[in-house]
MIFIDO-681451 format. One line per field, with one value per atom (N, C-alpha, C): x, y, z. Coordinates in steps of 0.05 Angstrom, whole numbers, always signed. Layout:
N
x: c(X|...)
y: c(Y|...)
z: c(Z|...)
***
This chain:
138
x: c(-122|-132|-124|-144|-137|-134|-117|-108|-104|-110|-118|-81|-82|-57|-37|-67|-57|-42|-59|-56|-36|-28|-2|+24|+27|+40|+56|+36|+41|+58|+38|+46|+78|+83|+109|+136|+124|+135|+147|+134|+136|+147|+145|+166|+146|+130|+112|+86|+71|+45|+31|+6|-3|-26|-29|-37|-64|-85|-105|-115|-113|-124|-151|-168|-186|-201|-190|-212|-231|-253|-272|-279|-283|-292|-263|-244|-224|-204|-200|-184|-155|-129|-114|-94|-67|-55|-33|-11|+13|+30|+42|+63|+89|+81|+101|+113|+134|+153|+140|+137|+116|+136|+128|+130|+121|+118|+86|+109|+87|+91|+82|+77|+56|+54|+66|+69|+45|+49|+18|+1|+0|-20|-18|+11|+0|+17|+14|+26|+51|+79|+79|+88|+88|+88|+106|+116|+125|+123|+126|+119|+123|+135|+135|+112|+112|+89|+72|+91|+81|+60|+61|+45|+17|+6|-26|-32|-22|-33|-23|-8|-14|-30|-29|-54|-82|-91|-109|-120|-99|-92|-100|-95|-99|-135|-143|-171|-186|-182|-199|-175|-177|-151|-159|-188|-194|-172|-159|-145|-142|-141|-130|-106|-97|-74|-84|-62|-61|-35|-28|-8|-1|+3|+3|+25|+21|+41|+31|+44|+37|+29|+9|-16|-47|-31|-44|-56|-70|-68|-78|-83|-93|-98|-127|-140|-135|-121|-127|-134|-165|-166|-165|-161|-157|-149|-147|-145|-110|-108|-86|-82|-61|-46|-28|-22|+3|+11|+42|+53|+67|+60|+78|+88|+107|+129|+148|+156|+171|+169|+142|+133|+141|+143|+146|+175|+201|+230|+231|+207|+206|+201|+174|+169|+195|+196|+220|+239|+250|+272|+263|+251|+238|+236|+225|+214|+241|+265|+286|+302|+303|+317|+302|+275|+262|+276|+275|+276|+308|+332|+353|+368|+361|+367|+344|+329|+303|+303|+331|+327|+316|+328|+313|+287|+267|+241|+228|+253|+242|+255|+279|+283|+284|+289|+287|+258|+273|+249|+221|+216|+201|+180|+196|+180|+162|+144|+122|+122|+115|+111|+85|+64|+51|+43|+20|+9|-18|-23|-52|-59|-76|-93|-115|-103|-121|-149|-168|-199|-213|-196|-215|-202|-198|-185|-201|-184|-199|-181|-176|-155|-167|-149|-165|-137|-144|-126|-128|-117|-117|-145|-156|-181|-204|-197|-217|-234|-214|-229|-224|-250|-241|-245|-233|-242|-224|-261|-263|-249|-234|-229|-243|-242|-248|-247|-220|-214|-227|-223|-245|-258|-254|-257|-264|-279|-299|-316)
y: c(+294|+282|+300|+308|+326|+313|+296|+281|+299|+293|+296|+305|+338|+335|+318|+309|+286|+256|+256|+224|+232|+248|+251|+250|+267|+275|+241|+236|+202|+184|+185|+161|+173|+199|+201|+204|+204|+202|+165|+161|+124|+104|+88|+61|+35|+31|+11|+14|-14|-12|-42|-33|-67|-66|-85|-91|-114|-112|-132|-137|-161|-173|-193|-203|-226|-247|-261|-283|-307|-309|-328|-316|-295|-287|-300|-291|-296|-277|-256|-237|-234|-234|-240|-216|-208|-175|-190|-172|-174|-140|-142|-129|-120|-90|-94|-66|-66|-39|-27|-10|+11|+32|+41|+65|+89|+104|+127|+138|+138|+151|+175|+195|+222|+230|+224|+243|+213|+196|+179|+169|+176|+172|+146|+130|+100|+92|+68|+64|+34|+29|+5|-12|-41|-53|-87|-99|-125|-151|-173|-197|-216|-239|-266|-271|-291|-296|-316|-332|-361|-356|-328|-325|-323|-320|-315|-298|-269|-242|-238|-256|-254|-268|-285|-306|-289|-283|-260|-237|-215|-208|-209|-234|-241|-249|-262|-260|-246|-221|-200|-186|-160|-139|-115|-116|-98|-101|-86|-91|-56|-57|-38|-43|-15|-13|+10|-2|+20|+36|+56|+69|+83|+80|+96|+104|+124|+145|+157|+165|+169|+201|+211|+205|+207|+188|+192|+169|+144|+127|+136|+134|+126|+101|+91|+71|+74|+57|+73|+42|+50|+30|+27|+13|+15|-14|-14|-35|-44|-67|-75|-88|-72|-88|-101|-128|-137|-124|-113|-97|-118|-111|-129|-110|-133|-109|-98|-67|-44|-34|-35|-20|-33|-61|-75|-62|-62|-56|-27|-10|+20|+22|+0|+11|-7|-25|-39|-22|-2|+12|+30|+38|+61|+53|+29|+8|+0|+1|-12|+19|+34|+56|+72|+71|+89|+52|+31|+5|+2|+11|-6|-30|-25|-45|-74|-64|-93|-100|-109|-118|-155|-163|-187|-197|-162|-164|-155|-144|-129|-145|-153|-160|-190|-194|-227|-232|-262|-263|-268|-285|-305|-270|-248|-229|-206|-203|-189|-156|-142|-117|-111|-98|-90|-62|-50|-19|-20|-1|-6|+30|+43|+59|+65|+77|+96|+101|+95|+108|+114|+113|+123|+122|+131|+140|+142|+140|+154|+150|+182|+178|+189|+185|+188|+192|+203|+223|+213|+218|+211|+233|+256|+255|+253|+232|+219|+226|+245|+252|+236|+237|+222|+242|+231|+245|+235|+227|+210|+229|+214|+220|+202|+210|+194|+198|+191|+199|+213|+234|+244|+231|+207|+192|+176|+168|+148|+150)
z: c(-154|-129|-106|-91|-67|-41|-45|-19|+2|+27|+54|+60|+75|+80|+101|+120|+138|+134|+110|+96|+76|+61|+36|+69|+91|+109|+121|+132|+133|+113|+92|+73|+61|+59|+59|+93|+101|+129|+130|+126|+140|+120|+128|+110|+115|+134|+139|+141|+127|+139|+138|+149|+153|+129|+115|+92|+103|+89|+94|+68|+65|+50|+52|+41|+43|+19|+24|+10|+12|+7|+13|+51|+52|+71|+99|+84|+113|+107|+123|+126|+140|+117|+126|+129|+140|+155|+145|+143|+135|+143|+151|+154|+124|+129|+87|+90|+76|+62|+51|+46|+24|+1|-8|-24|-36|-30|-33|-58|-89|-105|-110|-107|-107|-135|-150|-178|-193|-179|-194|-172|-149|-128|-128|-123|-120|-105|-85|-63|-70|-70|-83|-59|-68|-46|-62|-47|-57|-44|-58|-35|-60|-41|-63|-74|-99|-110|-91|-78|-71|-39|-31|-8|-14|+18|+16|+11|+17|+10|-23|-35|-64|-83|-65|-75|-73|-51|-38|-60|-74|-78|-107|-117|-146|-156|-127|-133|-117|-105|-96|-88|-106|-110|-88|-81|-58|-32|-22|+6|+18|+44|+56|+73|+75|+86|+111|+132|+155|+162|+162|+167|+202|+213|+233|+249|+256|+275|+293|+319|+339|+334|+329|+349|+323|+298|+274|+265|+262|+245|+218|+200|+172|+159|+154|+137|+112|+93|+67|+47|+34|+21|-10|-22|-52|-69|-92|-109|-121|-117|-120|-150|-158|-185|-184|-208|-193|-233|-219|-246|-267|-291|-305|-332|-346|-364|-352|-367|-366|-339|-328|-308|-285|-283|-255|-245|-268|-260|-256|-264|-255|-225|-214|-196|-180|-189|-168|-155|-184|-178|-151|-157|-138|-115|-106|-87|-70|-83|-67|-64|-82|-68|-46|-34|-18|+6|-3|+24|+15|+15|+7|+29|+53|+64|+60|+43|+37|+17|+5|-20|-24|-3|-6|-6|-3|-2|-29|-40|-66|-94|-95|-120|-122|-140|-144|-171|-189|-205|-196|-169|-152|-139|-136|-121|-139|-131|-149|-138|-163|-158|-148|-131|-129|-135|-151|-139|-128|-115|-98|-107|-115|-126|-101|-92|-63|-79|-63|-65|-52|-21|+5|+18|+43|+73|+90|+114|+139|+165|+165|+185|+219|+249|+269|+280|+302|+323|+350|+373|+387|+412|+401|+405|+404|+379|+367|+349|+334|+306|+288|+269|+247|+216|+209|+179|+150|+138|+116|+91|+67|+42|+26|-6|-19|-56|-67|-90|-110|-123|-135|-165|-168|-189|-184|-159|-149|-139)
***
């Protein structure tokens, strides 16, 4: 995947982003910790089960995320998994050592792993460029 050096630059730079989700045609934002994995292009993310953006989430896995930095934003949209098994306590691990002051956001039985699988971008500048990505396997 030849991710955009703007958009890899970011998503490892930062710790936050705003997450959108929607269902039944109502679109809902959340504010979340992140984790940019690069060695599998996948972004991880966590949240109790009992919310709306997992509820969301569970029946339309489409969501984007926004990243932004001054004088950068990035759109990045893609498909959300919720992890289970071996893999949930891998990405966890990972997930709380890139957030260690957020563990009450990350561990616990009640809190879910997320991965979200980038398939498009589009990042913009402050003179108003834009410029689209889009995974090479889509």
């Amino acid at each position: 995947m030849n991710l955009l050096q703007s958009v890899y630059t970011l998503l490892e730079g930062e710790k936050i982003c705003f997450l959108a989700t929607c269902q039944s045609d109502k679109p809902h934002l959340s504010m979340m910790n992140y984790t940019y994995l690069p060695e599998e292009e996948l972004i991880i993310i966590s949240t109790r089960k009992n919310t709306k953006k997992f509820f969301n989430m569970q029946k339309n896995p489409a969501v984007a995320l926004l990243i932004y930095r001054i004088p950068l934003s990035c759109t990045i949209y893609g498909r959300a998994d919720v992890e289970q098994g071996q893999r949930t306590e891998f990405y966890r691990t990972l997930h709380l050592a890139h957030h260690r002051d957020m563990q009450q956001f990350i561990s616990g039985p009640e809190i879910a792993i997320i991965t979200i699988r980038m398939e498009s971008a589009m990042t913009a500048d402050l003179q108003d460029e834009v410029i689209s990505w889009r995974a090479e396997n889509n």
